[in-house]
N, C-alpha and C positions, 0 to 999 in steps of 0.2 A: 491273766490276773492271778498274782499268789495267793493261795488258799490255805497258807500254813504248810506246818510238817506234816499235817496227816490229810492235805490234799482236798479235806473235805469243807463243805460248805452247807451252813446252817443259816438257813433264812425264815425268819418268823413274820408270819405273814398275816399282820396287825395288831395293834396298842391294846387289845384286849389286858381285862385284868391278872390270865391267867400270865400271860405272859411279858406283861409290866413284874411278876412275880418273879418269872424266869428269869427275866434281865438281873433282877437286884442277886437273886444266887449264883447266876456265872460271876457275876462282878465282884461276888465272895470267892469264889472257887471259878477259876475259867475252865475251859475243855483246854487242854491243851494243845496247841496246834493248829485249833480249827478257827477257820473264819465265821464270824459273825454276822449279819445281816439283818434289821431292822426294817420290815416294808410297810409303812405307812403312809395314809396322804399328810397327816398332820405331825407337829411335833408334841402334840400332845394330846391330852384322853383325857375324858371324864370319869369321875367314879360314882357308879350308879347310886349308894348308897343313902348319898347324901343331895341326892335330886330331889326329895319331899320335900328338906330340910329348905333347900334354895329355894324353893318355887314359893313356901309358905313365908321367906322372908330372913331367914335365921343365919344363914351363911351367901356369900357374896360368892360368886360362880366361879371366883379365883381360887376359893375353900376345896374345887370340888377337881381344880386340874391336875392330871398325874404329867409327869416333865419326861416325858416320854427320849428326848435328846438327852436329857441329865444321864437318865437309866440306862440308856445306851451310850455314850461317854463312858461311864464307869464302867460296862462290862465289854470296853474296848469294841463292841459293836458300830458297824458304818449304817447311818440312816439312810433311809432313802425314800425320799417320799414323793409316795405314788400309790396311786389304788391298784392291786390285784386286779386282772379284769378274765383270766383264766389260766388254765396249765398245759402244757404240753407234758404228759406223762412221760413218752418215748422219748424226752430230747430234755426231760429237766430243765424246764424252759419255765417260767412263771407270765405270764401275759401283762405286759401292763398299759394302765388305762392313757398314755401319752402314745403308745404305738408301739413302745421298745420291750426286752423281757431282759428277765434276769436270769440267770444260772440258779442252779441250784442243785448238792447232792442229797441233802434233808430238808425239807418244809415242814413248818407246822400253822397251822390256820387256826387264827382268834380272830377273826372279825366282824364279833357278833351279830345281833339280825336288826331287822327293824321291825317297827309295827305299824306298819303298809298295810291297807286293804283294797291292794289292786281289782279284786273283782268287783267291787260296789263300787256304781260311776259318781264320778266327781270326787271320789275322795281327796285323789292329791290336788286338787283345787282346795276343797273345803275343807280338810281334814289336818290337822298337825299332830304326825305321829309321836309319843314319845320316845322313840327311838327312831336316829341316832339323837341323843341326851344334846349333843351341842347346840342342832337346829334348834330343837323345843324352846329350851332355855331362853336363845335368844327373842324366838319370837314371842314368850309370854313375857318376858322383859319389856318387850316394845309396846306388848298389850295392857299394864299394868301401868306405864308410864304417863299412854294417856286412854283411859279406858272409858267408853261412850258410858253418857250416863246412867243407863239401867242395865250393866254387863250381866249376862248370859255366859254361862260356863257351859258347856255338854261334856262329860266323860263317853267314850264310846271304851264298855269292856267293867263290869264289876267283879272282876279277881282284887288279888290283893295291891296289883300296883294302881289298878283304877281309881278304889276308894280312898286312898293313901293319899293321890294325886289329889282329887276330889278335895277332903279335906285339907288339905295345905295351900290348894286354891282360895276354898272359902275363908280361910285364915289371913291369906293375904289381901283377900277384895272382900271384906266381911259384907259390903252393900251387892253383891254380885248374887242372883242366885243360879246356884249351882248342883248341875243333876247328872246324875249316873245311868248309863242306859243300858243292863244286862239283856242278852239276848236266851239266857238259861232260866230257869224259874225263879231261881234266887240269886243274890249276889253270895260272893265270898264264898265257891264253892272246897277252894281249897286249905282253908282252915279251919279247926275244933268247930264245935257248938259253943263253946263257952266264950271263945275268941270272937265269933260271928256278933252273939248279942252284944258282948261291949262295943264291937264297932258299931254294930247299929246304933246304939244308943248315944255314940259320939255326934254319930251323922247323925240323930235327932235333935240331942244338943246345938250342935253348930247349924243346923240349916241345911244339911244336904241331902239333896231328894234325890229317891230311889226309883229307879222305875224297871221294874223286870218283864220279861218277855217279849222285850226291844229288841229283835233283828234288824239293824240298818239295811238298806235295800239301796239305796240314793244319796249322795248330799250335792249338795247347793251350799255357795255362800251365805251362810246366814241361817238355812235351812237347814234339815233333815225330813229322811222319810224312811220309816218303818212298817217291815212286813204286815203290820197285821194294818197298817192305815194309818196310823199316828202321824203327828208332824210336832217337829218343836223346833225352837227360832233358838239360835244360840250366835254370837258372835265370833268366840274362839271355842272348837272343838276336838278336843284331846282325844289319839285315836291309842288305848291300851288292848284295845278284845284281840289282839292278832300277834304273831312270831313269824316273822317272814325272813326265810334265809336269802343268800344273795343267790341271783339267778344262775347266773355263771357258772356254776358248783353241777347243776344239770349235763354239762357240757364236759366234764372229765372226766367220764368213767367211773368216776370214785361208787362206790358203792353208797345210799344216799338212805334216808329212810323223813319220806315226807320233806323233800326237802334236803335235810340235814346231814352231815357227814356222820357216816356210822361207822364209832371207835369199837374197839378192844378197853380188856382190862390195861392193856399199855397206853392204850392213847394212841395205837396205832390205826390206821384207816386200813382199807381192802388193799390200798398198795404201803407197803413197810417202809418205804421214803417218807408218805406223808404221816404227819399224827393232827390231830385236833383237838385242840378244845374250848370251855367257853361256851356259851350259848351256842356258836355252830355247832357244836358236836350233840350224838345223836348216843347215846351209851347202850350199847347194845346187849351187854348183860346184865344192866342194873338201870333201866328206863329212868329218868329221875324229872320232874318240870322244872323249867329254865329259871335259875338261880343264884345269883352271883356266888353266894355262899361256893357254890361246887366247883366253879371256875378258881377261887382260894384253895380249896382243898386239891384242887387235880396240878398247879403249880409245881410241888415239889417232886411228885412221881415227873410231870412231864421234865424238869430239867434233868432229872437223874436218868430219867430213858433215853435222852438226846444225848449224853454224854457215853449212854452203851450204848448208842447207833453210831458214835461215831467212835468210841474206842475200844469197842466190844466188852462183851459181858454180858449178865442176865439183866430182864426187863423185869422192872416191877409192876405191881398189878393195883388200879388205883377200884378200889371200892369205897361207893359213896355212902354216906349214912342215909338208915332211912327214914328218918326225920329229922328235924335240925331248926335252934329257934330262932323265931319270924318275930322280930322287934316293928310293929307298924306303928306308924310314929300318925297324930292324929291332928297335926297342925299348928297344935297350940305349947309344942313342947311338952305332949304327953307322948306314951306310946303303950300299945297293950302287946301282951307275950306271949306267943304259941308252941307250945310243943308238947306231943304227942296226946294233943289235947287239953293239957292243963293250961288255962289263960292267967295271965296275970295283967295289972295296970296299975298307971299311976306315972306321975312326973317323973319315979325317979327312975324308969326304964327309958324313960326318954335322954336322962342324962349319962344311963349306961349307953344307950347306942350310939349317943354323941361322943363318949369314949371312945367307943369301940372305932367309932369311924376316923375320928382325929387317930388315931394309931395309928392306923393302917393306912393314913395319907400319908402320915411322917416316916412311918417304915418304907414304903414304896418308894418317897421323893428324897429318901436319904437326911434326913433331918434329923 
């Protein structure tokens, strides 16, 4: 198969946002030469940002798709879609999930995680992880359309996508009540004090119960059961307390950490073929928690480093910031604002991050 002038072959290996980003900058500036490659199962991707937004009612799930075949059309990439399913290092071979594999002389892996909690039984019976974003959507779609009459919400996980989730649910099913179930002594451990009380006091406002020191241990449809004894009845249960990479990733060699593939300031992995980034990736000189925000930022190093692995040159070095503002949107088309501990609120951050996020759907989808 012709691989270009310069022989080489660049396969990106899933619709991740860092690399929905990458697509739109070859397609401004190509490598020269090089072949393209696109490995996904779907032709398109969601953007996480605006998953509050939809669950609470505000945008239609159409709002939230990236056109994954568009972005790859324009930067002359071939799609292929199909799931990753492993690598053969020695033989540059990609595994994939129909039987067959791909060539490859550069790989870079976006295909973020999910939030699985394989070790507590019943989950994937009773549990619907928020990630992948597509599954969820749908099935709260179908839950909502026709929802028993005294709905029961359960959140599993009060960080900040839990309670976010939370309220956008109770926004949407205002008769629903709906709880959060931290397994830490508090919820919202990873933002300000100032940030924490306003959310609290939205979740008082709106109805949404808190309940900390919640270890799941079991679910059951319909059920739950927690460490210390507790049980609570929920209908549809949202699983955020987890980051689960893909298993497969165990199996290459790659140098991993919990899991996760651990980069370089380039974005490079233990072997210089592959790079990652995105939620998989594991930053190994600058630890950061999983956030889309850094999958935007690490975008434009990764395509400038793919373009020196394949036409030589120096790699640049992507350092993350270390903080960065968390717009949590509270359901109601408000949102409160965190960084470096100073909070702010009010409707009209809700109408910034509605900005912010229509941009960067029409930046990505070419609009």
């Amino acid at each position: 198969m012709d691989r270009g002038k310069t022989g080489k072959r660049i396969v990106l290996v899933g619709g991740g946002h860092a690399h929905a980003l990458v697509l739109r900058a070859l397609a401004q500036e190509p490598i020269a030469g090089a072949e393209l490659v696109l490995l996904n199962p779907t032709p398109q991707a969601a953007y996480s940002g605006m998953l509050p937004g939809h669950i609470a009612g505000h945008y239609p799930f159409e709002a939230l798709r990236i056109d994954l075949a568009g972005l790859a059309a324009r930067a002359g990439a071939r799609l292929v879609l199909a799931r990753a399913t492993g690598i053969d290092r020695a033989a540059r071979l990609l595994r994939l999930g129909d039987g067959t594999t791909l060539p490859y002389d550069i790989a870079s892996i976006d295909i973020g995680i999910t939030s699985e909690m394989p070790q507590v039984p019943g989950f994937s019976q009773a549990v619907t992880p928020a990630k992948p974003l597509e599954d969820f959507a749908a099935r709260w779609a179908a839950f909502v359309t026709a929802p028993p009459p005294t709905p029961r919400v359960a959140v599993i996980g009060g960080g900040v996508a839990g309670v976010e989730l939370a309220l956008a649910c109770k926004h949407r099913l205002p008769q629903a009540e709906v709880t959060v179930y931290e397994a830490a002594p508090q919820v919202l451990g990873a933002v300000g004090r100032g940030a924490r009380a306003r959310l609290l006091r939205h979740c008082g406002r709106l109805g949404v119960n808190l309940e900390t020191g919640a270890r799941l241990v079991s679910a059951a449809p319909g059920r739950l059961r927690f460490a210390d004894g507790r049980e609570a009845e929920a209908q549809f249960v949202i699983g955020t307390g987890a980051t689960k990479p893909a298993d497969w990733l165990t199996e290459t060699g790659l140098e991993l950490h919990e899991g996760f593939i651990t980069v370089g300031p380039s974005l490079q992995s233990s072997d210089p073929a592959i790079f990652a980034a995105g939620d998989i990736a594991h930053l190994s000189h600058a630890p950061r928690p999983k956030a889309g925000v850094f999958a935007v930022r690490e975008a434009p190093v990764l395509a400038a480093n793919l373009r020196a692995a394949v036409l030589g040159g120096a790699m640049q070095g992507y350092q993350p910031q270390r903080d960065y503002l968390k717009l949590i949107s509270t359901g109601d088309k408000r949102a409160v604002a965190d960084k470096w501990g100073l909070p702010l609120d009010g409707a009209w951050l809700w109408r910034l991050k509605d900005r912010i996020d229509r941009r960067f759907m029409a930046g990505v989808n070419g609009q």
